[in-house]
N, C-alpha and C positions, 0 to 999 in steps of 0.2 A: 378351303375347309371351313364350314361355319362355326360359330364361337357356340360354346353350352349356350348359351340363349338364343342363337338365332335356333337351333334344331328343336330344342323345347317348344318353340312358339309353331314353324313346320308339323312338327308333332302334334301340337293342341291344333291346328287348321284341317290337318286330312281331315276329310269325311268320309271318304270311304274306310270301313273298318279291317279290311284287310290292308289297306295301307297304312293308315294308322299303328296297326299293331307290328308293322316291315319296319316301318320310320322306327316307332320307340326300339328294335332289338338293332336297329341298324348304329342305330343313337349310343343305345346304352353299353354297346361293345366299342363302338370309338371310344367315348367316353373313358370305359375303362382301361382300355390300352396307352390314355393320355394324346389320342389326339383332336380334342375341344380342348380350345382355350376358354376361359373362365376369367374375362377380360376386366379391367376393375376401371376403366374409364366409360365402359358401355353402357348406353342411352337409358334414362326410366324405359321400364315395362310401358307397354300401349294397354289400354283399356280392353278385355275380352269379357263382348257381350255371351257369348255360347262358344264351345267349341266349336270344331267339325264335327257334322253330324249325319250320318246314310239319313234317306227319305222317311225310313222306317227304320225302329216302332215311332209309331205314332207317340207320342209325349203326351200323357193325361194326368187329370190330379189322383192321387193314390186312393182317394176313397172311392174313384170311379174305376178304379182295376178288378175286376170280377174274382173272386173267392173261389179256388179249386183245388181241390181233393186230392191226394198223391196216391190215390190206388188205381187212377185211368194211366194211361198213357201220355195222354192228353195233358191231366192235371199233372203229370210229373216233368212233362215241356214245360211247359206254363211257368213251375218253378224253376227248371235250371235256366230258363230264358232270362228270369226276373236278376238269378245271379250274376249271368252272363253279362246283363246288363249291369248291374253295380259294379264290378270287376273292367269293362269298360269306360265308366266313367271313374275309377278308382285309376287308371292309365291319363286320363286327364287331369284328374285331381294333383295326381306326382307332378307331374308338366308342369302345371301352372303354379306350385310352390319350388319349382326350380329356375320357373320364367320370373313371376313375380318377385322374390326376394333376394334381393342383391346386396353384397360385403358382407357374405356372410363365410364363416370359415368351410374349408373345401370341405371338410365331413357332412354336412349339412348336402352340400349337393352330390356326395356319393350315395349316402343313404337313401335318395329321393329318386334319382335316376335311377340304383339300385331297384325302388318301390315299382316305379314306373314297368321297368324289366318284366318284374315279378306280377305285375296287376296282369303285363298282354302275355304270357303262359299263361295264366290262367284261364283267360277269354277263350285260348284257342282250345283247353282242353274243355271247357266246358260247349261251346260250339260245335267240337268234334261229336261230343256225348249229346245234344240237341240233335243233330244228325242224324246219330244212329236212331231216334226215335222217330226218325220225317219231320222233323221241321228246321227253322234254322234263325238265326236270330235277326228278329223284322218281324217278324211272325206273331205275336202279340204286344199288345200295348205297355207300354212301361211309365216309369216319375220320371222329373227332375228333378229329385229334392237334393241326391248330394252335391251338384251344379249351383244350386240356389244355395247351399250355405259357402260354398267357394265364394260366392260373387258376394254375402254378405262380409266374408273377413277378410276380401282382397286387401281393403286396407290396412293391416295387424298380420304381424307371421305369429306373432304369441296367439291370438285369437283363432287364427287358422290351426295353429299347433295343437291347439286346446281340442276344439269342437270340432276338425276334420276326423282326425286318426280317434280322438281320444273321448269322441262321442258317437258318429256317424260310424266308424269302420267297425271302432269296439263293438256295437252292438254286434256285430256279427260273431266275437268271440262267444258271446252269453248264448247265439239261439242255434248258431250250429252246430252243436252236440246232441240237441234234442233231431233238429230237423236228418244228421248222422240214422241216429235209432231210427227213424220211421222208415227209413229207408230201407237198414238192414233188414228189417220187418218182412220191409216187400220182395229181399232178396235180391233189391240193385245192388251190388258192390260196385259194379263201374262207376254209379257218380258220386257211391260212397269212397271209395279212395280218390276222387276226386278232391271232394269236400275235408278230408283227411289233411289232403294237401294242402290245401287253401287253407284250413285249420290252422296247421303249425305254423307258416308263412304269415300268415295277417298276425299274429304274435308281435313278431317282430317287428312290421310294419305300425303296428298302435306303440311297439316299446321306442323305435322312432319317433315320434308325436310328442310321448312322453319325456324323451331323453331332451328335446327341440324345445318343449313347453318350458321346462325346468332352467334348460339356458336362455330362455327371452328373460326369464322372472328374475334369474340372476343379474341380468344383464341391468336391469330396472328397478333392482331394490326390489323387489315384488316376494310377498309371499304367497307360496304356486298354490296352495289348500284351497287358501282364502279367494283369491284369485278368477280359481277354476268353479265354485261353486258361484261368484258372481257371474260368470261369462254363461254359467248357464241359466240361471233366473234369466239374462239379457236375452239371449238366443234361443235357447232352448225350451223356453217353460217353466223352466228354474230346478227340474228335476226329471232323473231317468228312472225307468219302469224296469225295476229287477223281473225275474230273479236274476242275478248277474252267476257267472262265469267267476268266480272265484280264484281258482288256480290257474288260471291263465292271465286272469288281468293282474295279477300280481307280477306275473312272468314277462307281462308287458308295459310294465312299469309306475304300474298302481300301488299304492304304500295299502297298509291295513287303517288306518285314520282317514282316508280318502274313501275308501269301500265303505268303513261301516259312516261315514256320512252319505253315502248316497244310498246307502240303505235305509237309513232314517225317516222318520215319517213327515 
């Protein structure tokens, strides 16, 4: 049987996305039953240029992804493709902060395999719903941007803790409630209780992030405020584009002193 690390690294390797998503629930239920060892003399992480990846989509830069409408058919693929992808590389994401960061206490790697679980249900339910509209995911082009901020904080789990969950996944707390209403508008409820889902779920996955971020800072003398507003001038820009999500990022383990600075001008 392979150790939590070797099946994490398996897991980050499939390219095919139906295997991909076998391995991680194959993983995360060993896992849970306690049969991965979690071995504490095992070798540094090896360097991961890319995950595994299908042929397709195609990888382009995000201002070169075409702008579509959610009253076509068409435009409403297009979007739950875009999710389906994030939610796929949200399955690698977990992976590789469970491959990469080692001696770290076991909560840390339940809540991450946990994540991992959680990202590939989601893929398949979103995949199924791509389906039912004719197409499937490959079918249009996608980013790699949450890939690229992995590979910038592979060195730092505080940094990874920070700007993985608690900047990149958050935003999806703040615009999925809007992009929720447009839907209901149009009368999907299938990929609105999808998005429901995926709503209360990513919660807890950014309150993860949060919970991670708070123990490296402890861990370092660090104060997490101060901290995380520098990690984002580094990375980020130095600032995020409200409006935020209020009552969930609180739920996800945002303080009120953290919010109204990132609201700040």
């Amino acid at each position: 049987m392979a150790t939590l690390f070797e099946a994490a690294r398996i897991c980050l390797d499939a390219m095919d996305v139906d295997a991909k998503v076998a391995l991680t629930q194959q993983y995360a239920e060993a896992f849970a039953r306690g049969d991965l060892d979690i071995p504490r003399d095992a070798p540094p992480p090896e360097p991961i240029g890319m995950p595994g990846r299908p042929q397709t989509p195609v990888l382009v830069h995000p201002r070169d992804l075409p702008r579509r409408g959610l009253g076509s058919v068409a435009g409403r693929a297009a979007f739950i493709h875009a999710i389906a992808h994030i939610e796929l590389n949200a399955i690698d994401l977990a992976w590789d902060a469970v491959y990469r960061f080692r001696d770290l206490p076991q909560a840390f790697y339940v809540d991450w395999v946990g994540v991992a679980h959680d990202e590939s249900r989601h893929f398949v339910l979103l995949r199924d719903r791509l389906r039912q509209l004719g197409h499937d995911y490959g079918d249009f082009d996608a980013h790699n941007g949450l890939w690229e901020m992995t590979e910038k904080t592979a060195h730092d789990g505080l940094a990874r803790m920070a700007l993985v969950p608690r900047v990149l996944e958050a935003r999806g707390l703040d615009v999925t409630p809007g992009m929720i209403v447009k839907l209901r508008d149009l009368g999907d409820e299938a990929t609105v209780a999808i998005l429901d889902l995926i709503l209360r779920e990513e919660v807890a996955h950014v309150a993860a992030g949060s919970r991670w971020y708070r123990w490296y800072c402890a861990q370092r003398s660090i104060e997490p405020r101060v901290r995380f507003r520098e990690l984002l001038k580094e990375y980020a820009g130095g600032y995020l584009h409200g409006p935020f999500n209020i009552e969930a990022r609180l739920l996800a383990g945002f303080d009120e002193d953290e919010l109204a600075a990132l609201e700040a001008p």
